[in-house]
C-alpha positions in Angstrom: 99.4 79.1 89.1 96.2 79.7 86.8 97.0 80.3 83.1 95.7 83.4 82.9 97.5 84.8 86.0 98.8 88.1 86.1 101.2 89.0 88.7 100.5 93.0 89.5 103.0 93.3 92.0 104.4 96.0 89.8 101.3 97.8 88.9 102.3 101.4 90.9 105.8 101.4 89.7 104.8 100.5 86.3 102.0 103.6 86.2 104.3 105.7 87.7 106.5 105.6 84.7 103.6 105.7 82.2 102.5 109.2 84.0 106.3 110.7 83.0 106.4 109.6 79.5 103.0 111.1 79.3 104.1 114.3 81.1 106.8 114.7 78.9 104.5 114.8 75.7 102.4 117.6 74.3 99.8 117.9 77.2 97.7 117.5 74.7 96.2 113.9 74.3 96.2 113.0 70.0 96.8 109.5 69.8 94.2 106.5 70.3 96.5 104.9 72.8 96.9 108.2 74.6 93.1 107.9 75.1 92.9 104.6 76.1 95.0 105.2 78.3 93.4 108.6 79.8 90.3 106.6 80.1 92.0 103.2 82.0 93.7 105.7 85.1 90.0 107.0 84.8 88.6 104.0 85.6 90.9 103.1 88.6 90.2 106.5 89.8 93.6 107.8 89.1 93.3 110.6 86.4 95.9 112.1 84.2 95.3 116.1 85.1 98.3 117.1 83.3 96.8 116.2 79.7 93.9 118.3 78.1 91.1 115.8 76.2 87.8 115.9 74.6 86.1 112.8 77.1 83.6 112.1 74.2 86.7 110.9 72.3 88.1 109.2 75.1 85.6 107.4 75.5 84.8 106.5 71.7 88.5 105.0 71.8 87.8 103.1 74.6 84.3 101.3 73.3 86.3 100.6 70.0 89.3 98.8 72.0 87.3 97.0 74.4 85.1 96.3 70.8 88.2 94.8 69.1 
């Protein structure tokens, strides 16, 4: 097994219970990892429509994570 391996065998279960904790927040994305977050199911082309967001700031959190 490679060093760096990941085992993702989980990965639906595992966003299934990230979507309700989100869904049981505000609705309203306000914290950087909220973002990050908003912008990651983005990108696997699984977006969180319950939360409202300004993309631009989405976006800006993401750039400064992957940054970091």
């Amino acid at each position: 097994m490679a060093k760096n391996y990941v085992d993702r065998s989980h990965d639906e279960e595992i966003i299934d219970i990230m979507r309700s904790v989100m869904d049981n927040g505000t609705g309203k994305a306000e914290t950087v990892n909220e973002h990050i977050l908003i912008k990651l199911m983005q990108l696997r082309r699984t977006p969180m429509t319950s939360f409202t967001f300004n993309q631009s700031r989405v976006d800006f959190c993401y750039n400064r994570w992957r940054g970091d």
